[in-house]
N, C-alpha and C positions, 0 to 999 in steps of 0.2 A: 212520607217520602214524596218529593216532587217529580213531576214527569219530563223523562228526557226526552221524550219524542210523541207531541200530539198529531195523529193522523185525521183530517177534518173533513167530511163530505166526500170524498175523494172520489171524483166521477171519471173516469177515462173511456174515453170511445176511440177507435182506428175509424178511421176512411178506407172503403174498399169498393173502390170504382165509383159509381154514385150510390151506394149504400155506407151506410157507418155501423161499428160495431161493437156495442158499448163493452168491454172486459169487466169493468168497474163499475160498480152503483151505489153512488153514497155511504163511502166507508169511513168508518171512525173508530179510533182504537188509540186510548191512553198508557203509553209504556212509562212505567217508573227506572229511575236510575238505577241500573244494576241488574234489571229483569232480566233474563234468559225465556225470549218467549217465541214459539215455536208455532207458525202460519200453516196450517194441514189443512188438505183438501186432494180433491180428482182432477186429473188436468184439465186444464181448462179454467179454473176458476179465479184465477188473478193472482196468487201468491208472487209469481216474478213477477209480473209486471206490477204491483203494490211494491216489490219490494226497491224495482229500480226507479220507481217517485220516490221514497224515502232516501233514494243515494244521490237522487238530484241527477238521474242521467236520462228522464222522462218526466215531460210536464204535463200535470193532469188537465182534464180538460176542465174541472169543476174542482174546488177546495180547493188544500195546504196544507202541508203538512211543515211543522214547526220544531224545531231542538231549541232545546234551550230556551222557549219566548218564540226564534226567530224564523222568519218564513225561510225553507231551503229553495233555492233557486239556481242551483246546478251541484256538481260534486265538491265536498269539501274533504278539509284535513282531518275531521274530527269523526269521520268514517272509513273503515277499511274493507274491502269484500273480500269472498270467498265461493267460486262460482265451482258448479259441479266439473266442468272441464277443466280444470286445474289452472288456467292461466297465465301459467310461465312463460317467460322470454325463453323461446330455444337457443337461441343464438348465444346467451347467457347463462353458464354453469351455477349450479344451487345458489354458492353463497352469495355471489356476485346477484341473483335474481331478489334476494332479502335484501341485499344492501343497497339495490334498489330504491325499493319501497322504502328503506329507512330515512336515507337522500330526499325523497321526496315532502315528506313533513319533517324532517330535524339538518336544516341547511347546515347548521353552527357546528356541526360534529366533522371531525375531520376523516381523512380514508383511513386512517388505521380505528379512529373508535367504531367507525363504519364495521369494518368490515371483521372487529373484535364482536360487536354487537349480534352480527350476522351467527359468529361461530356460535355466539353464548345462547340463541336457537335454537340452529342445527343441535345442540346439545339437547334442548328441553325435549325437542321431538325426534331422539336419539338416532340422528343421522351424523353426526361427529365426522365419519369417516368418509362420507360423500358429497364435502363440500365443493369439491371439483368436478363432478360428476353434471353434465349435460343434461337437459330434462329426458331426451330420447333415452339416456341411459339409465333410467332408473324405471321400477315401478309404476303403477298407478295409485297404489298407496304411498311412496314415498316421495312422488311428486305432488300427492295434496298436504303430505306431511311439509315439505316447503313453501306450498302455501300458506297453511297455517300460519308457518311458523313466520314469514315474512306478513300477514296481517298480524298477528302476537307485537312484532318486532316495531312495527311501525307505530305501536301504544297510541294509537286511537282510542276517544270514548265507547266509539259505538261501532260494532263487529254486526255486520251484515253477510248473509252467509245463504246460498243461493242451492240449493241440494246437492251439498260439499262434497255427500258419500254414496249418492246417488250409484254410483259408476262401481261400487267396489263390492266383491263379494263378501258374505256374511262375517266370515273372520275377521278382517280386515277391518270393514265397516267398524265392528264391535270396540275394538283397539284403538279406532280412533278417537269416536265418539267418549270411551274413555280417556284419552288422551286430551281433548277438548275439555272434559270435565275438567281436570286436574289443572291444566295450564289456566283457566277460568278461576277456578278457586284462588291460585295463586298469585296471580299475576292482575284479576280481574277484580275482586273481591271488594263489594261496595263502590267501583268506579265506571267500572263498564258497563255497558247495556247491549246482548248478543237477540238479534234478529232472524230467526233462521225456520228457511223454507225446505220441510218436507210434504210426503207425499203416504210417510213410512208412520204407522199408529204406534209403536214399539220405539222408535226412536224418539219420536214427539215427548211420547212418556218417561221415559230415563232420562230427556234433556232437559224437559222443560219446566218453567214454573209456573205457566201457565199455556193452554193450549191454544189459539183461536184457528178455529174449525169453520170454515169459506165454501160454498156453494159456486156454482157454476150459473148461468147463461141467464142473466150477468152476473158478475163475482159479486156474492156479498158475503157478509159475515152474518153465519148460521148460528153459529152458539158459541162461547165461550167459557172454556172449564180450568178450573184452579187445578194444578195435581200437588197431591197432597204429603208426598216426603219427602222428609228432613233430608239435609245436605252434609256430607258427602252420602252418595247411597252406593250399594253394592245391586249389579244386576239382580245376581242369583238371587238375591237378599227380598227383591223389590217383587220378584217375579211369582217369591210365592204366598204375597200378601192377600189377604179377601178385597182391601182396597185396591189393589192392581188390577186384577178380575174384576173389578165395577167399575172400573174407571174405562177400561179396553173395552168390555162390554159395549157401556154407554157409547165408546164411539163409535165403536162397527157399528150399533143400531142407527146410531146419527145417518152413519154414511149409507147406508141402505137409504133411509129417509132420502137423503140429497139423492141417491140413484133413480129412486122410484118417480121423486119429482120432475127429475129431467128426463127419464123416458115418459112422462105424461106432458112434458111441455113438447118434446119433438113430436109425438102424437097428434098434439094439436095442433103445430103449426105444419107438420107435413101430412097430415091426415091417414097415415102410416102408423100400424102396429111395432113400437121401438121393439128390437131383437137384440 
């Protein structure tokens, strides 16, 4: 399977007054077409800002990252995001905020397929009945549920997705996350390639098909692990496997690792016992 998305060297540093401060350090990471693969780590260690070089809305200070062959060099049509704070045009009710985005990469469509296109969404992510409904009026679940469904809608290649459910409580969360499975399987299935930044070792693993696990100060890539079930899976199903318990293990131990490391790196450079 060929790679949609090569991440190359990827060095980023900020300016902060006359200090700089690198976030990124030599990062590389080969995504295949289709991959659903999931950025984990502690804040601090670059996942958003890695993920807003790959969307071409920040340019590294060092590499390139490549779709297709081809160097990215600002935002294209062929990516759509999905940011923890939902995104929405207030001003602009549900359907009208997907149909949108669909305007924005499918010029040739006219306002009725537009805005039939918006409804046939709002359906998949069973909001049907709040297509007029104002983003203030709705939930925080069912404002990222119009997220979604307006990056779904816009059928882009590549789904970038920036701690989408960060914001919601565990039910919620759960509903979605399944909801993303499913609309992926169907809608996605051998075309898509889903990019998505958590923070959450339980969600990485139900989503992912592979994990890549980032360290902190400065962000690099610590380890990278395949998770190993078959597609479609059942939580309940997943959670009470001996492979799931070795696999969650392995990463809590990871991230211990990456903890222990950077309270011995703030030790050294501030000559202070990290607390």
């Amino acid at each position: 399977m060929e790679n949609k998305i090569e991440i190359k060297n990827i060095t980023k540093e900020f300016e902060e007054k006359k200090d700089s401060f690198r976030a990124l350090n030599n990062v590389s990471l080969n995504i295949k077409k289709g991959e659903f693969i999931s950025i984990l780590g502690p804040s601090g260690c670059g996942k958003s800002t890695l993920l807003s070089i790959v969307e071409g809305l920040s340019e590294p200070t060092q590499g390139e990252v490549l779709i297709d062959g081809k160097v990215v060099h600002g935002p294209g049509l062929d990516r759509a995001v999905v940011f923890q704070n939902y995104s929405l045009f207030p001003w602009m009710k549900a359907k009208r905020n997907i149909a949108y985005g669909i305007e924005q990469v499918d010029k040739q469509l006219s306002r009725k397929e537009r805005n039939q296109k918006a409804e046939d969404y709002l359906e998949k992510v069973k909001l049907s009945d709040y297509g007029n409904k104002y983003p203030l009026q709705l939930s925080g679940g069912q404002q990222q549920r119009v997220a979604i469904a307006r990056a779904l809608a816009m059928n882009t290649e590549i789904l970038l997705m920036d701690e989408p459910f960060g914001a919601l409580d565990p039910r919620t969360r759960h509903s979605l996350q399944k909801l993303l499975l499913k609309l992926w399987k169907s809608d996605f299935s051998g075309k898509k390639t889903v990019l998505f930044v958590t923070h959450d070792i339980d969600e990485a693993i139900y989503l992912s098909d592979r994990i890549v696990l980032m360290k902190p100060n400065p962000g690099e890539i610590y380890e990278i692990l395949d998770v190993p079930f078959a597609r479609p899976r059942k939580r309940d199903k997943i959670l009470l496997t001996d492979e799931y318990r070795s696999l969650k293990y392995k990463l809590t131990s990871l991230f211990r690792e990456i903890e222990d490391e950077t309270d011995k790196g703030v030790e050294k450079y501030t000559g202070k016992e990290a607390v």
